[in-house]
N, C-alpha and C positions, 0 to 999 in steps of 0.2 A: 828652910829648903824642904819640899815635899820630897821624902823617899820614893825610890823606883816600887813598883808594886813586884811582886815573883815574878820567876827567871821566866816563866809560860809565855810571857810576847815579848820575849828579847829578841828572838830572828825577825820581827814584824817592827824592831823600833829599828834596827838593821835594814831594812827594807825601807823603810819610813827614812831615814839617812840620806840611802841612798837612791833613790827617788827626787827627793830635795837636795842633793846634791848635782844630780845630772842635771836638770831647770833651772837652777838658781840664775836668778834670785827670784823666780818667777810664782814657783811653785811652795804650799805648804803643805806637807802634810801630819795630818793629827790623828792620832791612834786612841780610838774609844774602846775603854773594859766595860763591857756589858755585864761583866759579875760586882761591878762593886758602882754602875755608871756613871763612873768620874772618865775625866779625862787622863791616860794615862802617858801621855807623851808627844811632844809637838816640835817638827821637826821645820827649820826657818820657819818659825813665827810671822807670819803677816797680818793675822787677826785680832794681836794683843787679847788672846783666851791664854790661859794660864793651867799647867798641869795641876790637875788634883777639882780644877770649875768641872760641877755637872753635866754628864754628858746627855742626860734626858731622852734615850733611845730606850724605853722600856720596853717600846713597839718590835724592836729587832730581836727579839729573843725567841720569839716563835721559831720552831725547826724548819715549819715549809716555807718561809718569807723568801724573797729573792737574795740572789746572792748576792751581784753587782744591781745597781740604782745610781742612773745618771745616766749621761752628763747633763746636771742641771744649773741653772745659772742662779746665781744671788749676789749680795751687795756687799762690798766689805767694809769697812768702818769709817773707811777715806774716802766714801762714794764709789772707787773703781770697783769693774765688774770680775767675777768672779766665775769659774767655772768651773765645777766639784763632779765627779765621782766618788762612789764611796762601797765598797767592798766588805762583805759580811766574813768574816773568819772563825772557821769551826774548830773543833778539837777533832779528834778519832774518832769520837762515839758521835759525832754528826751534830753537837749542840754549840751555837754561836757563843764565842768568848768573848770578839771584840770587832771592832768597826775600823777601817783606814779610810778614811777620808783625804783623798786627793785636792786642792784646793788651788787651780791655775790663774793667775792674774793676768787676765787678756785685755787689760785695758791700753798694752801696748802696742800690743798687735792689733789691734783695733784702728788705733791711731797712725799706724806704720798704714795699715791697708787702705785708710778713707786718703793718706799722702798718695801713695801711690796710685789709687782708683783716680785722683785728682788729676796727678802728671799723668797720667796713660788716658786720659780722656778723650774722645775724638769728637768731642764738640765744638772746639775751635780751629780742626782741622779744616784747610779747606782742599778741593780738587786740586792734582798735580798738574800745575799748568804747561799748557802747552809748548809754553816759546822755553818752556827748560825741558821738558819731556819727549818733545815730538820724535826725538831722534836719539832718545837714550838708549843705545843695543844693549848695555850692560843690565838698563832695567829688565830687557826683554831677556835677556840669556838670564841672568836672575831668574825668574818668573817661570820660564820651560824648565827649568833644570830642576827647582823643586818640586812642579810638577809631576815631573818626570819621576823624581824619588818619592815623594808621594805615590801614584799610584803603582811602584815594584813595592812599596814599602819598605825602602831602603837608607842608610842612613851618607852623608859624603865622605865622614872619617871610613864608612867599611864597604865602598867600593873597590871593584879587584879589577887587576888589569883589561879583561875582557867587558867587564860594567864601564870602564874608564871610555874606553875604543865605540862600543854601542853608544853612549853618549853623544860622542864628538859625533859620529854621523848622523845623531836625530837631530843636534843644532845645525848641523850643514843641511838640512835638509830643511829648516826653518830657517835656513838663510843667514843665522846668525854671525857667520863670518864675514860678512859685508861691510862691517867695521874697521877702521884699519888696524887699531889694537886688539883685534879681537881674538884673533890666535894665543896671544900672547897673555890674556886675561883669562880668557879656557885655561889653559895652561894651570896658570898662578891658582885658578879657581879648584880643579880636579889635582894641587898636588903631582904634575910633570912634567916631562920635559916639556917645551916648547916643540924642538925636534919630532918628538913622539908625535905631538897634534897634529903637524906638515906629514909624517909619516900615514898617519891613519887619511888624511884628508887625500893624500896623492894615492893612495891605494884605492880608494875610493873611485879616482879618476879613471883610474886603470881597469877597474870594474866593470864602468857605464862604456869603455871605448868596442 
């Protein structure tokens, strides 16, 4: 068993933990000593590298070099792809001691996204037909009403009683009650009473008389 090297990157194998512990099982990460350039610590292995293998970064030792470098992609030993960051770490006096290498295996999410790019596809979608549509009011109260919160830019959990009341009458005004259930769908939809919607609609009436 290769000994740990000094106590100087033990907050950074700390970090290296737990980094690989929030991701898992996703993520590796490996901590490079640029004093001695082994590898000094590898936290969830996914690369089969081994502490103590050459770390070969004699290029990071310069003081002005960047500090972060990535996110770049590379290949890992099982084919799947791979996506690294890697982080320069200085001491006080400004000169790099060691390297953390982030290492995220997105070959799953990869696979999750081309499933779901697949299901969500609207190439086999066809026009909503007629003889189902022609007369759907709920599609059309659907359709105004986010509309509608669209352009206040507003969300339906945080409309407030008087947002509630302005609604109901720009759907009456699109007609939208001409439904038979359609009271009673407003209603269910905006979270109140039924009551309330009869109330706001006959005031309404009482307005125009």
């Amino acid at each position: 068993m290769i000994p740990r090297q000094d106590l100087a990157l033990d907050n950074y194998r700390a970090v290296a933990d737990a980094i690989a512990t929030l991701f898992f099982p996703h993520a590796e990460v490996v901590l490079h000593d640029l004093r001695t350039q082994k590898i000094d610590y590898i936290a969830n292995n996914i690369s089969k590298r081994c502490v103590g293998d050459d770390a070969a970064l004699e290029d990071m030792l310069g003081e002005d070099g960047e500090r972060n470098i990535g996110p770049y992609e590379k290949l890992n030993w099982d084919g799947q792809k791979i996506r690294s960051v890697s982080t320069v770490l200085r001491d006080a006096h400004g000169a790099p001691v060691a390297v953390l290498c982030i290492n995220l295996n997105i070959s799953m999410f990869e696979a999750a996204k081309a499933a779901l790019d697949l299901f969500l596809s609207s190439s086999k979608l066809i026009p909503q037909p007629d003889a189902l549509f022609r007369d759907d009011w709920q599609e059309r109260i659907n359709t105004f009403l986010h509309n509608w919160l669209r352009q206040r830019q507003l969300g339906l959990n945080l409309l407030t009683r008087e947002h509630k009341r302005e609604l109901v009458l720009a759907l009456h005004a699109e007609g939208a009650f001409k439904g038979k259930s359609a009271a009673n769908y407003v209603a269910n939809v905006l979270n109140m009473g039924r009551a309330t919607v009869y109330k706001h609609l006959k005031e309404l009436k009482e307005e125009s008389v």
